[in-house]
N, C-alpha and C positions, 0 to 999 in steps of 0.2 A: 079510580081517582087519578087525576093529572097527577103526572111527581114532574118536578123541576131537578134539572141536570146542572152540576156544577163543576167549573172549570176553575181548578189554583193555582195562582200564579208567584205565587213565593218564590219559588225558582229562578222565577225570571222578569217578570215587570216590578212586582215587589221592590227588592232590591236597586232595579235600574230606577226607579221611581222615587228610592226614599237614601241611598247611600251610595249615589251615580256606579249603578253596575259594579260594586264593587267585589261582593260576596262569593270567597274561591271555592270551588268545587270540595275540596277537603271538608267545609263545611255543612256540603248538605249530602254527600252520603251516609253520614252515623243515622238519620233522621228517615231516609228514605225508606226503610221499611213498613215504617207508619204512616207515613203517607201513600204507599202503596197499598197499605191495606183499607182506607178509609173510602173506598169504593169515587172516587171521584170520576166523576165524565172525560176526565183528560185531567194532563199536569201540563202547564205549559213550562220548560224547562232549555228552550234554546232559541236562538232567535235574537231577530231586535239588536241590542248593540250588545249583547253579550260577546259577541264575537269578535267584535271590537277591542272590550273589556279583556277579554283573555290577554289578546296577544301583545296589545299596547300598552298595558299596564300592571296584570298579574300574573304574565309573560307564563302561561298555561296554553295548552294544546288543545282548544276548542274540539275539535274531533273528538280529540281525547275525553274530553267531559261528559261531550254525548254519547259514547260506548260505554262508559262507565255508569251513567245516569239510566243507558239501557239496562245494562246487567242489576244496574239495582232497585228498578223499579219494573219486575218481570209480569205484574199486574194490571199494567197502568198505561192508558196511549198516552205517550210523550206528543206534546206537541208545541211547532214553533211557528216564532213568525217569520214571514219571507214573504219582501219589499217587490214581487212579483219582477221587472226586470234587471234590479237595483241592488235583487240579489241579498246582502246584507255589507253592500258597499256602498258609494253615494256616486255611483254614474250607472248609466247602462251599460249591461254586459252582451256577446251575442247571444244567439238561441241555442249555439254550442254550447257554449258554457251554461247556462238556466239549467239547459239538461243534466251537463252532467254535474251541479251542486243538487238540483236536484235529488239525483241517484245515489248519490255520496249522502246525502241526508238519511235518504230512506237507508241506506244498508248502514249504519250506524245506527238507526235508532229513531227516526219520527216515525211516527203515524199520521198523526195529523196536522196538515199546511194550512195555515190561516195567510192567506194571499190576498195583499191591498197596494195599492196603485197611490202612491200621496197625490195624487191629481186627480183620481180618480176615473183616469183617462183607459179604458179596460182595455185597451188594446195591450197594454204592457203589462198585463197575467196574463192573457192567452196562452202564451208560451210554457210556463209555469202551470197551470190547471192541465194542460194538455199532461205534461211530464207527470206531473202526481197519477193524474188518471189513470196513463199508461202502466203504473208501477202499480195499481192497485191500492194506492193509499186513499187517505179521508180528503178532498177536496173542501177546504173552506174559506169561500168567496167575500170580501169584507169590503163593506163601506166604510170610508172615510169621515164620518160627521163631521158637519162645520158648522154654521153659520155664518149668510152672508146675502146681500140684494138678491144673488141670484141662486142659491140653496134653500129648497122648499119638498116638502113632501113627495111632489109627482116629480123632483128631478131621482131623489134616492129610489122612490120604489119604479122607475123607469133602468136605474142601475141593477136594482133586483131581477129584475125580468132577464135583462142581459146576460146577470150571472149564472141564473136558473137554465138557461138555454147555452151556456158555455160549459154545462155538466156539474156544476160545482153541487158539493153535497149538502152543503149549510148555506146558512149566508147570517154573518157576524155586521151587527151598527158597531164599528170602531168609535168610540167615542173618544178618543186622547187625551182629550181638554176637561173633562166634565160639564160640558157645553149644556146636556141635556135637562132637560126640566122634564118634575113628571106628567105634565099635560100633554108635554111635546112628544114623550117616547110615548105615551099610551095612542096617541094619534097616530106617531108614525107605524110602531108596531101593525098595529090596526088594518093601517092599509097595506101593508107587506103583505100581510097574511090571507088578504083579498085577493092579492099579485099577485102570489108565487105557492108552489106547494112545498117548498124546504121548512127544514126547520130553522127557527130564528136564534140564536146568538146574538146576550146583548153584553156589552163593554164596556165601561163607560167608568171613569177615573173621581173619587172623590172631593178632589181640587176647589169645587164651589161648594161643596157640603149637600148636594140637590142627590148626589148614587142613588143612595139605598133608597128613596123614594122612587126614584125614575126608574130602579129596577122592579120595586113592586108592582109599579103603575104597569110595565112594561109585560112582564109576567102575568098580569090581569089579561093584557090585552092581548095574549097566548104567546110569549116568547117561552122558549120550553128548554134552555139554557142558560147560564148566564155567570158571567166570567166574578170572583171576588177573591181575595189574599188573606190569606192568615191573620189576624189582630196585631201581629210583632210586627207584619211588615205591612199593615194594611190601614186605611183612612189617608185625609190628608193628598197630598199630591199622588199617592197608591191609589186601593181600590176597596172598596166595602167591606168590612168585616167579615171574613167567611164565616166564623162562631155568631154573631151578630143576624147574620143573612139566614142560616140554619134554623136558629133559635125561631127568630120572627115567621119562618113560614112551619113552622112544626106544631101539629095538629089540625093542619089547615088539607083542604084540597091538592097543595101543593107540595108537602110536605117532602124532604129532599132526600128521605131516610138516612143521611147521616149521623153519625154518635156522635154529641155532643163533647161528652168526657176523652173520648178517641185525640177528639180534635185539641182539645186542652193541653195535650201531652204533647203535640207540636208544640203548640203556642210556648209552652214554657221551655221548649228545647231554643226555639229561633231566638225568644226574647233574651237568654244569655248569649248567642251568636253575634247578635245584632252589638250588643254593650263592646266587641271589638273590633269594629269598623266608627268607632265614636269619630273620628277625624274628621268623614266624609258625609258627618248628617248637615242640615244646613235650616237656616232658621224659615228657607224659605218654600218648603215642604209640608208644612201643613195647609191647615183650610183656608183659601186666598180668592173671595169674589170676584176679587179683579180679573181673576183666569175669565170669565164671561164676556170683560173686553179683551184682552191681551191675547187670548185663546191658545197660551202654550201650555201642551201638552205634559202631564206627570212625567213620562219618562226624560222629558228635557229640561224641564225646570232644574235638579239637582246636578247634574253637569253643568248648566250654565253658568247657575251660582259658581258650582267649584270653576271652573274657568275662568270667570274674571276675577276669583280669586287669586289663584295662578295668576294673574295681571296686575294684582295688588289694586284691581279697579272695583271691587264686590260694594263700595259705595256706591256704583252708579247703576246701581242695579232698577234702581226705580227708572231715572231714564230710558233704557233699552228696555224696561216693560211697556213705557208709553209711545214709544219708536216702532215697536213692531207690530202693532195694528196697523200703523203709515206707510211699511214697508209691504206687508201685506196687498194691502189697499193696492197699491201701487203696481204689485205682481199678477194683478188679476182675482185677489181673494183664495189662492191655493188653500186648500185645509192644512193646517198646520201636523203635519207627521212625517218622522223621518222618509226621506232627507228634507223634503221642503221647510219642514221645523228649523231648521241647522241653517239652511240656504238664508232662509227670512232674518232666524236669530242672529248670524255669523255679521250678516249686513247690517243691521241695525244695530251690534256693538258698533261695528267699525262708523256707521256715521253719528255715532257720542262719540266714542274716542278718541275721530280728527277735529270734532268740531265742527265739521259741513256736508251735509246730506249729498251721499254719492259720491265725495270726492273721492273716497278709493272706490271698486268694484268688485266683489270678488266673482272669477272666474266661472264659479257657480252663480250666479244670478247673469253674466253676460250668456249660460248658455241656455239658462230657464226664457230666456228673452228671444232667444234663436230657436227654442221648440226643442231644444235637445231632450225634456223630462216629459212632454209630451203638451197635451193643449191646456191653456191656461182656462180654467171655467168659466172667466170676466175678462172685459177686456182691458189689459197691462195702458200706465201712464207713457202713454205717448212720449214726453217729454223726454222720459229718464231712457224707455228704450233706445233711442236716437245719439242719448250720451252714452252708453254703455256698447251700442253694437252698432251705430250708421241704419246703416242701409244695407247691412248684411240679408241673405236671401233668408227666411224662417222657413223650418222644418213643417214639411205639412204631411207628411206620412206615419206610419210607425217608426217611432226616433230606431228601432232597432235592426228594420229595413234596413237601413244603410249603413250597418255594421257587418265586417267579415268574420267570418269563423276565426277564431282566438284561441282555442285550446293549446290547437299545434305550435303556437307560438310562445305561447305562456309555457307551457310544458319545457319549452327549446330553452326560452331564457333560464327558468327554474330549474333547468335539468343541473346545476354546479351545484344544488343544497337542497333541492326538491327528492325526498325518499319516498314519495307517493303520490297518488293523487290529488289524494286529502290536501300536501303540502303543495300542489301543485293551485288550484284553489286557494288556499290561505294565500300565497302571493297574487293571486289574482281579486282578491280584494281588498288587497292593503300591500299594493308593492314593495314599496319604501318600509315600513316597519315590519312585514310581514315577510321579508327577506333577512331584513336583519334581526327579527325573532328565530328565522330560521339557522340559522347562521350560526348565534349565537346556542339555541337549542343541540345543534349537532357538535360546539364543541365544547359541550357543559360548559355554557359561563352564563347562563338565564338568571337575572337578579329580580326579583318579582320587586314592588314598591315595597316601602316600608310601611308595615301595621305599629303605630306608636300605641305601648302601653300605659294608658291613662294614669294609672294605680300607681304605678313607678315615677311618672312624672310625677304628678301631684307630694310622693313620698322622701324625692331626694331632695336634699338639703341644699342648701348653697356649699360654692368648693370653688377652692382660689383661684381655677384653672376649669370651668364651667365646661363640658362639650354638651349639654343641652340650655338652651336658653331664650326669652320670650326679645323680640325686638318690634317696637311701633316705630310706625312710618306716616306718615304726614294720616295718621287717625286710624289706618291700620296694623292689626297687632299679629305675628308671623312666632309661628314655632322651630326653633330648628333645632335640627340634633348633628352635630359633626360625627361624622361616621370613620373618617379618617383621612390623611394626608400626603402630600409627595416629600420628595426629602428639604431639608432644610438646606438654605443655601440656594436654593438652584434662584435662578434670573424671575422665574415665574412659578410660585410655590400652587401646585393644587389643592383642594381642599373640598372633601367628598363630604357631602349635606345632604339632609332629605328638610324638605320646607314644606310645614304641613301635610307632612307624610310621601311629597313629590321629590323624587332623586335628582339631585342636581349636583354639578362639579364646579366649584365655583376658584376663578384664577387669581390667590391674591399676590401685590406684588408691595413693596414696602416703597414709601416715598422719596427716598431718596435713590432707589435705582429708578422710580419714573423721572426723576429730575434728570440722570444721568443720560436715559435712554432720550430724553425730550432735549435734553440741552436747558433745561431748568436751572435756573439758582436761586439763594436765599437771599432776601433784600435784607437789607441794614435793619428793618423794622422788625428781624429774627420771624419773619412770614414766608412761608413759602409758597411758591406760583400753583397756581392750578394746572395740571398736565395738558397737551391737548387732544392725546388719546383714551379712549376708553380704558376699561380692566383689559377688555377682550386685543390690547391693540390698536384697535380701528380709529381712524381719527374722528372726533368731534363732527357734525354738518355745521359747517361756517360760509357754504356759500352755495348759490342756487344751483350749483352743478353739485353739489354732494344729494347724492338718493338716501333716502332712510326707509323704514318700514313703517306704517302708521299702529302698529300691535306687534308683541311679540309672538315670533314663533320660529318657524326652522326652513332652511331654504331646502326648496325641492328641486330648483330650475335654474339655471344663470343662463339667459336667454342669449346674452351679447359675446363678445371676447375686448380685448384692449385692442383700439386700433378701428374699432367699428365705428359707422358716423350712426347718427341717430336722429330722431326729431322729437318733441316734446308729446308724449302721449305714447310713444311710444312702450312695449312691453319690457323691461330688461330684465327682470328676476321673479319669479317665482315662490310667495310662504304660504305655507299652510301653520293656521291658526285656527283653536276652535273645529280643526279637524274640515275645516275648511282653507281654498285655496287660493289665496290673493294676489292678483299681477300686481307687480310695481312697477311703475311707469316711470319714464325720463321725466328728469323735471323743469329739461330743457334741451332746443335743439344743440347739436356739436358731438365731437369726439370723444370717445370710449377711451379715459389716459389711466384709469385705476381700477382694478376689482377688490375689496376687501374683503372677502366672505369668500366660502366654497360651498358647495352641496352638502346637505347635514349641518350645515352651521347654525348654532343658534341664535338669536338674533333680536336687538330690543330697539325700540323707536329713536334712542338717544345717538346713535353710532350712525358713520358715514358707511355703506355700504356697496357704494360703486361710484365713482368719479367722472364727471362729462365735464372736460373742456369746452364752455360756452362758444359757437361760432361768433 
């Protein structure tokens, strides 16, 4: 009899998919024993933006997780994803570095590497299928699914070929989106399995409600694989019911031999886990047709939301659904998965949020434009390349050809807080936070975000002197909980808040030392003036020489100094927002007479950030 082989992803896409990667490691060791024992084809437990999630937000030692996820699932191949030269970062790394995360992978604990190219351009796994190979682990080669003019049948099973002859052991249709129909997977399957002699791995995200069909159809058409998540964390912008997927093929040819009742005893273990991450579910995580135009991806969908929550923008969330098909479009048709998910999405907030398509860029999409992520499938809008890069030269080789070995370097910078490898690495995927995770981690002050307890809020009363309390803002409604303060008295009083569970330090100052510090007074009408500095400081943008930011976010860069001349278009600062990184441009030619911000600074659209005396 056929048996079908299953892969669960609770771990890891679960979670990223339905409460933005939230779910900390403390959680899923009590559990792992039973999922160890339920005989699954693979766990997939690392990867993806968990590595992100650790260090940026539940400020936990990714490593860490996965030696420990080793040690407790002694049954079971772990396996993750890894963004082939991308790494689990959002640029290219050299072939030094592929190697040695790589190997850091394997002696911690994968087995098996589901390696995918968001371009699908395979020259950038090469270097990665090599590494697994060499090490002796499970090579599995992934396509990217998309649709688009020019994605078709003979282009993916033309990638198959390529994989199957690049040594890879499997070959996974990545589905991200729920893109798939089941006419379309039984097709494509079909012809894979005519192509290549691997086995098939299928993927594919419930997002349009079409999964479990396209997996059956798929499975018919011999895929001997196939990826679904536990019922707690599964359907919806997740992945098929694993109990659901069991059930329906049991008695059949295909039967998965898995225990039904085994698996129950997860389901009710996650489903109370899940009830405290409530903060981070979002309404826009279940079943959503539109994913079939918009084509973004389960794992990104609940980050974004949460982001432009964070933005107090989660109203325009319809807009940037109907924006990033045009951005797309525009890029060539990339399939939508990290980073190109991020690149496409990050832009397409930014042109709702200014108001005018491309008038900011970010940095990622001027290098997607130069060839830095590798060949575009279709060919990119002429127009907007021209505005974004000139007549810069584009990359026509392997984007990573023309990078130099980097260990010894990273190592050299890392060596003041780097205790290993391991850490050596984490800063090379996230310098800026992943230095000051590390930083922070060696001299015990790691504050993970806050987990708000539902039960407690709903239970406490009103109190004359509230430190938790709801506040709406022009139609959005914000939870905060004061956590605590600086002393009273001082010129500028702090005041440490988590906002819908996000840490922030917010500077209040009372109005009459803004009047004093501004030179303010009270008119006769007992009204007082509006300041003309922000909370942060910074003065107001009142004239075409003040730069602002078009999103909030944190500066990485100060490109200029006081005293430099400049021209309009010019680069002078540096944010990253969305986990993406946006130049901010002069807003006119002249002199560099102010900087208002430094490195690290947080930073919101309303405030003057850097100063050009107009020529």
């Amino acid at each position: 009899m056929a048996k079908v082989s299953v892969t669960e992803l609770v771990l890891r896409d679960g979670h990223q998919s339905l409460i933005a990667t939230r779910m900390r490691t403390d959680d899923m060791l009590p559990i792992c024993a039973k999922l160890d024992a339920i005989g699954f084809w693979s766990l997939e437990a690392w990867g993806g933006a968990t590595f992100d999630a650790c260090v940026r937000f539940l400020k936990e030692d990714p490593w860490e997780r996965l030696a420990k996820l080793r040690k407790a699932l002694p049954n079971s191949r772990i396996k993750m994803l890894l963004r082939g030269q991308n790494l689990l970062g959002y640029r290219h790394y050299s072939d030094d570095v592929v190697r040695a995360f790589v190997q850091k992978s394997a002696d911690n604990g994968v087995d098996v590497f589901r390696i995918f190219d968001a371009m699908n351009d395979l020259r950038n796994i090469q270097t990665s299928v090599e590494a697994v190979k060499r090490l002796g682990k499970h090579a599995e080669g992934a396509i990217a699914y998309t649709t688009s003019p020019v994605h078709d049948v003979n282009y993916f099973v033309q990638l198959a070929k390529e994989l199957e002859a690049m040594g890879c052991d499997t070959i996974a249709i990545k589905d991200m989106a729920g893109l798939l129909t089941p006419q379309g997977t039984g097709e494509l399957v079909k012809a894979l399995r005519s192509a290549v002699n691997l086995p098939i791995q299928l993927h594919s995200h419930a997002t349009s409600g079409l999964s479990a069909m396209s997996l059956l159809k798929g499975i018919e058409a011999g895929a001997s694989i196939i990826d679904t998540c536990n019922s707690s964390f599964g359907e919806g912008a997740s992945h098929s019911s694993t109990e659901s997927l069991v059930a329906a093929l049991q008695g059949t040819e295909y039967d998965t031999g898995l225990d039904l009742a085994a698996l129950q005893e997860i389901t009710a273990y996650f489903r109370d886990v899940r009830k405290k991450y409530w903060q981070f579910e979002s309404e826009f995580t279940g079943v959503d047709t539109r994913v079939l135009v918009n084509q973004i991806p389960g794992g990104m969908i609940s980050n974004l939301s949460n982001q432009l929550k964070e933005q107090g923008a989660l109203n325009r969330m319809d807009e940037v659904l109907q924006e990033i098909p045009r951005v797309r479009e525009d890029l060539g048709y990339p399939p939508l998965v990290t980073p190109t998910s991020q690149i496409v999405g990050t832009q397409a907030v930014l042109n709702v949020m200014t108001g005018a398509r491309y008038k900011s860029i970010t940095n990622e999409v001027k290098n997607y434009f130069l060839g830095q992520y590798g060949k575009a499938p279709a060919a990119v809008n002429d127009a907007i390349k021209q505005q974004a890069v000139g007549d810069a030269e584009v990359v026509s080789c392997r984007p990573a050809d023309l990078l130099k070995p980097e260990m010894a370097r990273l190592s050299s910078e890392a060596e003041r807080f780097a205790k290993s490898e391991e850490d050596v690495l984490t800063y090379a995927m996230f310098p800026d936070i992943g230095q000051t995770y590390l930083q922070e981690r060696n001299a015990g002050s790691l504050v993970p975000e806050v987990l708000l307890d539902k039960n407690s809020i709903k239970s406490s009363g009103p109190r004359f002197a509230p430190n938790e309390f709801k506040v709406t803002l022009h139609g959005e409604t914000f939870h905060i909980n004061v956590t605590g303060s600086g002393h009273a008295g001082e010129e500028q009083r702090p005041y440490f808040v988590s906002i819908d569970g996000i840490a922030e330090e917010v500077i209040v100052e009372t109005l009459s030392e803004i009047e004093i510090s501004n030179g303010g007074s009270t008119s006769s009408g007992g009204k007082r003036k509006v300041a003309s500095n922000t909370s942060s400081g910074r003065p107001r943008p009142s004239h075409p020489g003040h730069v602002t930011t078009s999103m909030p976010g944190t500066i990485v860069a100060i490109k200029v100094n006081v005293g430099d001349k400049v021209k309009a278009g010019d680069g002078v600062l540096v944010i990253e927002a969305m986990k993406m990184e946006n130049e901010i441009q002069a807003s006119t030619t002249g002199i560099v007479v102010a900087i208002h911000a430094a490195k690290g600074d947080t930073v919101t659209p309303d405030e003057s950030l850097l100063e050009i005396q107009p020529e």
